[in-house]
KEDREN-756513 format. One line per field, with one value per atom (N, C-alpha, C, O): residue in three letters; chain; atom name; x, y, z. Coordinates in nm, 2 decimals. Example, Ala and Ser with C-alpha at 12.3 -4.5 7.8 and 13.67 -1.06 7.14 Angstrom:
! residues 2
type (ALA_ALA_ALA_ALA_SER_SER_SER_SER)
mol (A_A_A_A_A_A_A_A)
atom (N_CA_C_O_N_CA_C_O)
u (1.32_1.23_1.32_1.42_1.28_1.37_1.29_1.34)
v (-0.57_-0.45_-0.33_-0.33_-0.22_-0.11_0.00_0.11)
w (0.78_0.78_0.78_0.85_0.71_0.71_0.79_0.80)
END
This chain:
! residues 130
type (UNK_UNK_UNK_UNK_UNK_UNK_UNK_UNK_UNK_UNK_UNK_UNK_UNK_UNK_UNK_UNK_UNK_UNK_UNK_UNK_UNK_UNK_UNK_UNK_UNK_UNK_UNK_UNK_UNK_UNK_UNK_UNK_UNK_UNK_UNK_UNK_UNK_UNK_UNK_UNK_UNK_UNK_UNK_UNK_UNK_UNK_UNK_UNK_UNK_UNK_UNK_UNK_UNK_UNK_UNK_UNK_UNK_UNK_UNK_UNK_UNK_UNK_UNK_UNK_UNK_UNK_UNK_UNK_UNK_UNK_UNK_UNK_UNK_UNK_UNK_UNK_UNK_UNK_UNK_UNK_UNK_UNK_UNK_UNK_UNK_UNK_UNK_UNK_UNK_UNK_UNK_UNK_UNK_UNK_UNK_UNK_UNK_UNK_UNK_UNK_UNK_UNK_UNK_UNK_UNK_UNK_UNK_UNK_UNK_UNK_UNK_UNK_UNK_UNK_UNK_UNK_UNK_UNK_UNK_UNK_UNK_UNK_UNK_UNK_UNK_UNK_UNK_UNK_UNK_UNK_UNK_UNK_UNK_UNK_UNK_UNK_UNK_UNK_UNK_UNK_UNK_UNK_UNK_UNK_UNK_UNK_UNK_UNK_UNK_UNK_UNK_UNK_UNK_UNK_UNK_UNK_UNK_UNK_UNK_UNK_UNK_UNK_UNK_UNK_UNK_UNK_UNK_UNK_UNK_UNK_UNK_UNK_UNK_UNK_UNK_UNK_UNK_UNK_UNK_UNK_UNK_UNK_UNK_UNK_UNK_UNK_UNK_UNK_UNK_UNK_UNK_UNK_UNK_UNK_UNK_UNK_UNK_UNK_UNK_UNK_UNK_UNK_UNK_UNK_UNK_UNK_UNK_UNK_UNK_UNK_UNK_UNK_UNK_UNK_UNK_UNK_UNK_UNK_UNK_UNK_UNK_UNK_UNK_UNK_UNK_UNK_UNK_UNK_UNK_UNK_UNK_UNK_UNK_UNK_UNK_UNK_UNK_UNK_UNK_UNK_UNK_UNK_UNK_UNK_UNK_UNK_UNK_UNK_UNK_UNK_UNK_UNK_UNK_UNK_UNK_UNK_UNK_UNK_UNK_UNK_UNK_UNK_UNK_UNK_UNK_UNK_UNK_UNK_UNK_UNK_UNK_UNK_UNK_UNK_UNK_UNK_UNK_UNK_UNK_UNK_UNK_UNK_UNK_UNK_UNK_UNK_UNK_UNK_UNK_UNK_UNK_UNK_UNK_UNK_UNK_UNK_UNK_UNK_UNK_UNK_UNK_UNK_UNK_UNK_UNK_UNK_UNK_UNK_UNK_UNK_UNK_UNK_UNK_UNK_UNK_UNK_UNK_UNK_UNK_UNK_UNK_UNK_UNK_UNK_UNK_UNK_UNK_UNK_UNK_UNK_UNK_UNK_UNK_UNK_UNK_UNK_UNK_UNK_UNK_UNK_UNK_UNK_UNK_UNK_UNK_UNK_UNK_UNK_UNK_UNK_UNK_UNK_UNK_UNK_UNK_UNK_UNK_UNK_UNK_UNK_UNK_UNK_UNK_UNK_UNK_UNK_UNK_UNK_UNK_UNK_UNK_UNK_UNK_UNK_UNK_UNK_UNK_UNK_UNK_UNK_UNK_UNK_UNK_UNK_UNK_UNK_UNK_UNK_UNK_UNK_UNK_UNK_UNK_UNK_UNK_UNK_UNK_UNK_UNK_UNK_UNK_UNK_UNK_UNK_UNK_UNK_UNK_UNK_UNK_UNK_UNK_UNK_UNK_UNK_UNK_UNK_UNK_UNK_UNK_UNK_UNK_UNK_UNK_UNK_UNK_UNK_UNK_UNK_UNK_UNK_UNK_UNK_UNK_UNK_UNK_UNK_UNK_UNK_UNK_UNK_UNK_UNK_UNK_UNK_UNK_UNK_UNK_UNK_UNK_UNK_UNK_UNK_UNK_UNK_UNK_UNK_UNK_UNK_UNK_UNK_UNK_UNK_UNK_UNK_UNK_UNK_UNK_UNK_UNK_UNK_UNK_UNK_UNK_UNK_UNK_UNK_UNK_UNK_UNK_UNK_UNK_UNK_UNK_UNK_UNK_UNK_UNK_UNK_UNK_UNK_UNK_UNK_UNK_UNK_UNK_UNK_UNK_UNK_UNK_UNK_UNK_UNK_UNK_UNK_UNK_UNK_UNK_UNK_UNK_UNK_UNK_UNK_UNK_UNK_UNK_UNK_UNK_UNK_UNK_UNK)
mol (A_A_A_A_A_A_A_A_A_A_A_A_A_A_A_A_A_A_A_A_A_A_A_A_A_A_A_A_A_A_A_A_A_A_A_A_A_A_A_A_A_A_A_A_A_A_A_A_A_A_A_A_A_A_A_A_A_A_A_A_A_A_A_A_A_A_A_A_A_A_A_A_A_A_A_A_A_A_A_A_A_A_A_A_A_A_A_A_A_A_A_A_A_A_A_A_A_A_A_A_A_A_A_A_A_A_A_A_A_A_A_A_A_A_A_A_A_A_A_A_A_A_A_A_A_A_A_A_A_A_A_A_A_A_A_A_A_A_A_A_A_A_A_A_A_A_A_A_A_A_A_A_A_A_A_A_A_A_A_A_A_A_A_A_A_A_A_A_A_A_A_A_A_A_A_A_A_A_A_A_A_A_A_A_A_A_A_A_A_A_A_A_A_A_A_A_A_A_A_A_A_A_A_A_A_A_A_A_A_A_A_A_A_A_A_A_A_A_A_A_A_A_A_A_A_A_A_A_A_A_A_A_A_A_A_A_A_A_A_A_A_A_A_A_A_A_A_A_A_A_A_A_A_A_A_A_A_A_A_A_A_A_A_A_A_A_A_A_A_A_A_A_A_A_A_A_A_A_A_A_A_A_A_A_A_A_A_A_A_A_A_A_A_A_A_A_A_A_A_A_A_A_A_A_A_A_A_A_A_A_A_A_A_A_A_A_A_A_A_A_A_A_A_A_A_A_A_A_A_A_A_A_A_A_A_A_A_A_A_A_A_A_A_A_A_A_A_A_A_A_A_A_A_A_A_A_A_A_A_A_A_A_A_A_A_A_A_A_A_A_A_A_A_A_A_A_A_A_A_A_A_A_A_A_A_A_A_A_A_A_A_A_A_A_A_A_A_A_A_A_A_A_A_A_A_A_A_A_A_A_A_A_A_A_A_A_A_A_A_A_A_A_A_A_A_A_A_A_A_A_A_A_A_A_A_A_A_A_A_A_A_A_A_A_A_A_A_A_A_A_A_A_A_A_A_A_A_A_A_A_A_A_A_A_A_A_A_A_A_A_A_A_A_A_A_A_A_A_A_A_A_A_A_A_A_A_A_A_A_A_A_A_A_A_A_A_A_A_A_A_A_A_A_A_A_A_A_A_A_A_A_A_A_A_A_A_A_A_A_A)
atom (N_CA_C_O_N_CA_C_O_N_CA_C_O_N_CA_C_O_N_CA_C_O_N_CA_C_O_N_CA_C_O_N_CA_C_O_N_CA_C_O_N_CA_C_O_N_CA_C_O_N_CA_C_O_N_CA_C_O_N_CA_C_O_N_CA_C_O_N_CA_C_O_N_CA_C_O_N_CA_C_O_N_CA_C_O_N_CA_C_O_N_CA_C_O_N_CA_C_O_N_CA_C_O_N_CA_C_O_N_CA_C_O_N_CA_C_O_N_CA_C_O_N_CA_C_O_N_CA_C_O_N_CA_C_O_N_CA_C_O_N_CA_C_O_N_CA_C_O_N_CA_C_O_N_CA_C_O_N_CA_C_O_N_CA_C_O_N_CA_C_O_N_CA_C_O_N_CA_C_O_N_CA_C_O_N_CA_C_O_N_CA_C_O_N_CA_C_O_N_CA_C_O_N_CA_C_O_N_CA_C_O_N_CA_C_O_N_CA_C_O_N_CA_C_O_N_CA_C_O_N_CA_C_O_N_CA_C_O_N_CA_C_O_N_CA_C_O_N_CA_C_O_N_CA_C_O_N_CA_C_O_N_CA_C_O_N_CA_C_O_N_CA_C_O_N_CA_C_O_N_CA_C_O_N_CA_C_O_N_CA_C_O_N_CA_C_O_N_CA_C_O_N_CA_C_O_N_CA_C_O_N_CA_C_O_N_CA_C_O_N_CA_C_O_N_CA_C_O_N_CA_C_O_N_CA_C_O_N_CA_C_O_N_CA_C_O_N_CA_C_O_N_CA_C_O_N_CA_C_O_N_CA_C_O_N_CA_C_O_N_CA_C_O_N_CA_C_O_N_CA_C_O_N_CA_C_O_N_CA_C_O_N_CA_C_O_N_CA_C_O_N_CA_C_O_N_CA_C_O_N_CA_C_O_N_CA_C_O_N_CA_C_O_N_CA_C_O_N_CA_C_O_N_CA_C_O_N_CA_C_O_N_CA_C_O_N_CA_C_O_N_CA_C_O_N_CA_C_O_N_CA_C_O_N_CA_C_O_N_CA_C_O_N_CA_C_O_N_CA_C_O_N_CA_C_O_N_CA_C_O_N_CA_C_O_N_CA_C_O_N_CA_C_O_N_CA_C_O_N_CA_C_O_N_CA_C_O_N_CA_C_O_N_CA_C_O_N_CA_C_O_N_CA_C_O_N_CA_C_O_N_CA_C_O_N_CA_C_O_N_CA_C_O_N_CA_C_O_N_CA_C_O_N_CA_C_O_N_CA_C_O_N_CA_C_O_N_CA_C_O_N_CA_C_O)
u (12.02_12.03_12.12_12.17_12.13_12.21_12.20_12.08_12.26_12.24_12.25_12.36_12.14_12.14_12.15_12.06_12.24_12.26_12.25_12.30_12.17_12.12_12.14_12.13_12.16_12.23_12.14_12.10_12.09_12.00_12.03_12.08_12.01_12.07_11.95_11.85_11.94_11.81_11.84_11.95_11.68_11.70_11.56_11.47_11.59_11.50_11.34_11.27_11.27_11.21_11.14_11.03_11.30_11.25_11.23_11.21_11.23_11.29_11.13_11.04_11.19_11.05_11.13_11.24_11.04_11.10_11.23_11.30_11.28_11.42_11.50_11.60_11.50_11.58_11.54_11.61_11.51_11.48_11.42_11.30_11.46_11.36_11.25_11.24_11.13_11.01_10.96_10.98_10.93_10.94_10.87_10.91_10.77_10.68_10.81_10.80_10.90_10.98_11.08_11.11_11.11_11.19_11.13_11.19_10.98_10.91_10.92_10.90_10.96_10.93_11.14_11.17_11.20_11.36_11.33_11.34_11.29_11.26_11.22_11.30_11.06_10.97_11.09_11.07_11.20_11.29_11.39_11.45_11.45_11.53_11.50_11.59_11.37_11.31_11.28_11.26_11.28_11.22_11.41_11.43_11.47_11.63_11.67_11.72_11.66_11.68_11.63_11.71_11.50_11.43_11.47_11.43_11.53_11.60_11.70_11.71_11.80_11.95_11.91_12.00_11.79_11.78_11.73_11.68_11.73_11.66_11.54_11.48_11.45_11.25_11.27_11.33_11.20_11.18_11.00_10.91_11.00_10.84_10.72_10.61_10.77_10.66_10.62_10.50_10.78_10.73_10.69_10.62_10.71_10.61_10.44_10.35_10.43_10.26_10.23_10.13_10.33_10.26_10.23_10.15_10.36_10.37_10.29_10.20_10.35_10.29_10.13_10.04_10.14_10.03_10.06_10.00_10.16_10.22_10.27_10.34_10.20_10.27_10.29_10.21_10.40_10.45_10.37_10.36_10.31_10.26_10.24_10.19_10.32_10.33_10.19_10.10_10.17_10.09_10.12_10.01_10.18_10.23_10.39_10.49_10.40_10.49_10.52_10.44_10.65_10.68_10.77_10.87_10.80_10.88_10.97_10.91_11.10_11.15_11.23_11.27_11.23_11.33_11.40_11.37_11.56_11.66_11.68_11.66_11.73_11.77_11.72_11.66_11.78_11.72_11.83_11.95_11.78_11.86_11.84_11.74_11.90_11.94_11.95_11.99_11.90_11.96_12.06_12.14_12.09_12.24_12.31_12.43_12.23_12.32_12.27_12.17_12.41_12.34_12.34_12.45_12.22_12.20_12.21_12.17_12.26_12.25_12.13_12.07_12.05_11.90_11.96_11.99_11.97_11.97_11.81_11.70_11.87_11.72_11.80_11.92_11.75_11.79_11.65_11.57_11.65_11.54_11.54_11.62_11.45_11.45_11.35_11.34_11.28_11.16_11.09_11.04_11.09_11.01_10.90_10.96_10.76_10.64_10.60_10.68_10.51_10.45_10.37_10.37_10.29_10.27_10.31_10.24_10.45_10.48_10.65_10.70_10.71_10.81_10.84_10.78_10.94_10.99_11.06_11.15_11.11_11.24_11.25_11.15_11.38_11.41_11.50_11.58_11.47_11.49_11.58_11.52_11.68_11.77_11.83_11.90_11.81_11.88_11.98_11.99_12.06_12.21_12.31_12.39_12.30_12.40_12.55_12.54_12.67_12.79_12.74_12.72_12.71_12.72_12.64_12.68_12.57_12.48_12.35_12.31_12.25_12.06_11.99_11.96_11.97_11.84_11.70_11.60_11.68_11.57_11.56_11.63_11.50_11.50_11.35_11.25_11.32_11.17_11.15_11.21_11.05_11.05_10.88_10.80_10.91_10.77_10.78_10.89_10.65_10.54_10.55_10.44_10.59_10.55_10.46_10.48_10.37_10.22_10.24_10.25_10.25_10.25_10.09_10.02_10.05_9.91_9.86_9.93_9.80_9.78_9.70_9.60_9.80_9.76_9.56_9.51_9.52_9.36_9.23_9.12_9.28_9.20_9.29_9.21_9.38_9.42_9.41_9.35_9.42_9.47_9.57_9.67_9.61_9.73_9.71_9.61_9.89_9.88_10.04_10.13_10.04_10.16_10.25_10.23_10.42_10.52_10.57_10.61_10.56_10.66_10.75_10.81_10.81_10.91_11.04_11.12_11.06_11.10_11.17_11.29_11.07_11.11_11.19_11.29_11.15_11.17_11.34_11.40_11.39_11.48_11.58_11.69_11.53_11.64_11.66_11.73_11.58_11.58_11.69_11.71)
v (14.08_13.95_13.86_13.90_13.73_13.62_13.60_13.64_13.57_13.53_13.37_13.31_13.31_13.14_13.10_13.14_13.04_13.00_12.83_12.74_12.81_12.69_12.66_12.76_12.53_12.51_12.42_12.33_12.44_12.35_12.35_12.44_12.21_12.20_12.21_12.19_12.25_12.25_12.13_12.07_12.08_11.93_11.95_12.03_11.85_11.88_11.86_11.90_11.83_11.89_12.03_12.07_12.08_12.25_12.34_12.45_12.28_12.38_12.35_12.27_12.47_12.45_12.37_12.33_12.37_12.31_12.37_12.29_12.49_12.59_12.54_12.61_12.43_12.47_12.59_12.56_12.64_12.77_12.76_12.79_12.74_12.75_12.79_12.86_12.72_12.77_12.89_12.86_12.96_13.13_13.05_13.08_12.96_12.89_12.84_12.82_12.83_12.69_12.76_12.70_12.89_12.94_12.93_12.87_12.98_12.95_12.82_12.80_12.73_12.60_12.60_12.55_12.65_12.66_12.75_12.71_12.87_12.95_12.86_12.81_12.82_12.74_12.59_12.54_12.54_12.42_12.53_12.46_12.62_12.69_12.77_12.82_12.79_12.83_12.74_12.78_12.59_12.46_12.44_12.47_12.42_12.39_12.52_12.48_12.63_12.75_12.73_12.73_12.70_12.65_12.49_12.46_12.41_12.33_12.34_12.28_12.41_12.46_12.54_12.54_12.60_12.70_12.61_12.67_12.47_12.37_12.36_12.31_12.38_12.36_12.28_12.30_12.17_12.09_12.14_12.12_12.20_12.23_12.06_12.07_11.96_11.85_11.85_11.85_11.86_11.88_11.98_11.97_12.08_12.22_12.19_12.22_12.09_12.11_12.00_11.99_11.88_11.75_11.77_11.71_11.87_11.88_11.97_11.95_12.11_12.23_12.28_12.35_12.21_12.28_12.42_12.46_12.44_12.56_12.54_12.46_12.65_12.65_12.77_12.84_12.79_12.88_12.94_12.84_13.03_13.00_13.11_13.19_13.14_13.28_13.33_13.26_13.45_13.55_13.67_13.70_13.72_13.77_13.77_13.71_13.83_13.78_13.89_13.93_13.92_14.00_13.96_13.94_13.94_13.92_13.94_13.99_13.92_14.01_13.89_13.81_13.89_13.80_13.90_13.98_13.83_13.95_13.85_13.89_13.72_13.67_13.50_13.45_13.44_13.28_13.21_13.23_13.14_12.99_12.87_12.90_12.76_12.69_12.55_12.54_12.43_12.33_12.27_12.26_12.20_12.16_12.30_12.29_12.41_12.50_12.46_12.40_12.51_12.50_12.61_12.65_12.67_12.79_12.78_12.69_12.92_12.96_12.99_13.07_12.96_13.07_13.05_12.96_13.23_13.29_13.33_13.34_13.36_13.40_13.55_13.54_13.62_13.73_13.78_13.86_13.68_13.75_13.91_13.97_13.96_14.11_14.18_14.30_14.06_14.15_14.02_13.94_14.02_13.90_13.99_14.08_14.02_14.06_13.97_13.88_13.99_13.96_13.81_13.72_13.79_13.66_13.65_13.57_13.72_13.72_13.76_13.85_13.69_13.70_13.75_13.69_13.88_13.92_13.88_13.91_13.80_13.77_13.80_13.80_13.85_13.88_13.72_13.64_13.73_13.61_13.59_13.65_13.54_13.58_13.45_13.37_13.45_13.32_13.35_13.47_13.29_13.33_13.26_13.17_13.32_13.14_13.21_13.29_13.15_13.26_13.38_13.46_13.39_13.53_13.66_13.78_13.62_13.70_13.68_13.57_13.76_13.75_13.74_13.81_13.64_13.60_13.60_13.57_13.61_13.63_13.67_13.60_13.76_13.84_13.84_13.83_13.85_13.82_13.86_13.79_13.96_13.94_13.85_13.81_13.85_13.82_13.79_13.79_13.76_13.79_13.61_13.56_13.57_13.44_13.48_13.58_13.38_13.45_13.27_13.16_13.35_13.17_13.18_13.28_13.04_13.01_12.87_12.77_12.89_12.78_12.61_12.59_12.55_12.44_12.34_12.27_12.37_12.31_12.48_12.47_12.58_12.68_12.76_12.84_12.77_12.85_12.95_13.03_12.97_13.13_13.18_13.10_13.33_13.34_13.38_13.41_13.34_13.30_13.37_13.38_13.42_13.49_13.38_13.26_13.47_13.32_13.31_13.41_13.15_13.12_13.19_13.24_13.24_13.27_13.19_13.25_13.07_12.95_12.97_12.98_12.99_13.01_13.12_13.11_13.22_13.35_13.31_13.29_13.30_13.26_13.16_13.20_13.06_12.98_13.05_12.98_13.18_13.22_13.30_13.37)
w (10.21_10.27_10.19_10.09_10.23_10.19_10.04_10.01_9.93_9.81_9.77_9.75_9.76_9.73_9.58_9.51_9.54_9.42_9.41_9.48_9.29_9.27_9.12_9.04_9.06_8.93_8.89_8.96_8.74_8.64_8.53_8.46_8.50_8.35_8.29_8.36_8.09_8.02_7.98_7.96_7.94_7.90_7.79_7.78_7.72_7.58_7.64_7.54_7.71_7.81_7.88_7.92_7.87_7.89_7.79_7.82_7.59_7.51_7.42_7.42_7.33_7.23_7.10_7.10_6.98_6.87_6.83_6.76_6.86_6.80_6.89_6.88_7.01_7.11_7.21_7.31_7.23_7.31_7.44_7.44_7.57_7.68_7.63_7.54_7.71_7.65_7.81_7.93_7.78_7.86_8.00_8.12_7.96_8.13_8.20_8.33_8.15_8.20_8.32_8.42_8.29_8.37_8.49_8.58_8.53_8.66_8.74_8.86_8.64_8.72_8.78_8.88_8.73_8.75_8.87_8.98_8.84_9.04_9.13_9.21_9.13_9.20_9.27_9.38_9.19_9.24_9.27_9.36_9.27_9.35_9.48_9.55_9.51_9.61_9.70_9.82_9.66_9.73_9.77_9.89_9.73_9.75_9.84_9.94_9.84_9.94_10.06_10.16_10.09_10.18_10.26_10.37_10.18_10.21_10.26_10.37_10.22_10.24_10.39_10.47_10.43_10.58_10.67_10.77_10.66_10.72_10.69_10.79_10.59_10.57_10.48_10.37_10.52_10.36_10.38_10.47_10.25_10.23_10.28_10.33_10.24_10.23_10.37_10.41_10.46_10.63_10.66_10.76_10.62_10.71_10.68_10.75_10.52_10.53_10.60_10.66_10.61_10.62_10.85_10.93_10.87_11.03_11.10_11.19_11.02_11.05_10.98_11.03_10.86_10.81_10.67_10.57_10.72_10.65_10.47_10.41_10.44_10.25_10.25_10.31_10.19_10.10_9.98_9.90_9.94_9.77_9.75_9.82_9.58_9.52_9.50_9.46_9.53_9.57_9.44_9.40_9.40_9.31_9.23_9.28_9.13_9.04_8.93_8.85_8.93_8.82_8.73_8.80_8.65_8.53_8.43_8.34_8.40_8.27_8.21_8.29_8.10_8.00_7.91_7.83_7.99_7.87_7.75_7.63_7.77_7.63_7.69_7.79_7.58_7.57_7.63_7.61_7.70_7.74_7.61_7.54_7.58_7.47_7.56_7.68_7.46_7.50_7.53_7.44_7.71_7.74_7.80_7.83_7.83_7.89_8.03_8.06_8.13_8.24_8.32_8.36_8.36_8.46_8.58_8.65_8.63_8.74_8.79_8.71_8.90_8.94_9.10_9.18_9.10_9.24_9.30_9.25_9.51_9.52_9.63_9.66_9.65_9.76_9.83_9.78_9.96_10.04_10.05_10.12_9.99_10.03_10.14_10.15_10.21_10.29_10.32_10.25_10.50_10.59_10.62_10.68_10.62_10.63_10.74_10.77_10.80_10.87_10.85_10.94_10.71_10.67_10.52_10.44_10.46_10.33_10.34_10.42_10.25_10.18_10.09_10.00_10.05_9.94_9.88_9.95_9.77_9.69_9.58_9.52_9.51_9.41_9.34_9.40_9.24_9.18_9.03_8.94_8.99_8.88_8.81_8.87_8.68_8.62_8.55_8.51_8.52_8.44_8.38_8.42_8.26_8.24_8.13_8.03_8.21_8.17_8.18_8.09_8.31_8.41_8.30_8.29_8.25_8.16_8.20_8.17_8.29_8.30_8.16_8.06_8.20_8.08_8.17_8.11_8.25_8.28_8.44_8.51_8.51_8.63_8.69_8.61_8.85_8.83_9.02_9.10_9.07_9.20_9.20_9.12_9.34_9.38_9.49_9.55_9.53_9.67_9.77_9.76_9.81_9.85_9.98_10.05_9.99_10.11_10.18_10.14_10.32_10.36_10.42_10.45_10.44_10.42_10.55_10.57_10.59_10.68_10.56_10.50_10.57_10.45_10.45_10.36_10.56_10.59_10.55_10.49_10.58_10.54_10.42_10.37_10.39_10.27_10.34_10.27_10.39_10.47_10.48_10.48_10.51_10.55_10.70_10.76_10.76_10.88_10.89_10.80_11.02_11.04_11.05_11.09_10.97_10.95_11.07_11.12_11.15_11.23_11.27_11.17_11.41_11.46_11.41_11.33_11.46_11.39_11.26_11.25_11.14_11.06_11.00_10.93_11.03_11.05_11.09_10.98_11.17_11.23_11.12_11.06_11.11_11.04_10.86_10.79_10.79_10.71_10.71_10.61)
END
């Protein structure tokens, strides 16, 4: 499917005392490139829960760190839908900075009905504008 690319700078913020992205931090760089993807397909997440009721929310999560991001660099994080399920989303996920992976990651997004926490089959709708 489509490949979405989304751009973050590190800010002293994201690093530990060496400079070093701190390893949590990458998650929160997917988590705002996933919210900006979703954006870019027409969903702004605040309105699907505040209208629909509907969230998004990782369900599982895989991980790999090839090397360090540094302060002041600025990364790339891609997403490539690989799999619309019935009430779950596949994506593979990739950060990059000077076209080198530092860090690679799939996971599960489970969409959920936002008053019972449930999962709920995804929108036609959405399905669609994905």
């Amino acid at each position: 499917m489509d490949l979405f690319q989304w751009s973050v700078r590190v800010y002293f913020e994201d690093v530990d005392s060496g400079g070093i992205v701190y390893y949590a931090n990458y998650l929160k760089f997917m988590e705002r490139a996933r919210t900006e993807w979703l954006r870019a397909d027409g969903l702004d997440v605040a309105e699907l829960e505040k209208k629909d009721r509907i969230l998004f929310v990782v369900k599982s999560l895989e991980i790999e760190y090839s090397r360090p991001a540094r302060l002041s660099d600025l990364l790339s994080v891609s997403i490539v839908l690989e799999e619309i399920g019935r009430v779950s989303l596949d994506l593979f996920q990739e950060i990059t900075y000077d076209k080198q992976v530092l860090c690679s990651g799939r996971l599960r997004l489970a969409c959920l009905h936002a008053d019972t926490l449930r999962p709920i089959r995804i929108p036609a709708g959405i399905i669609r504008s994905l």
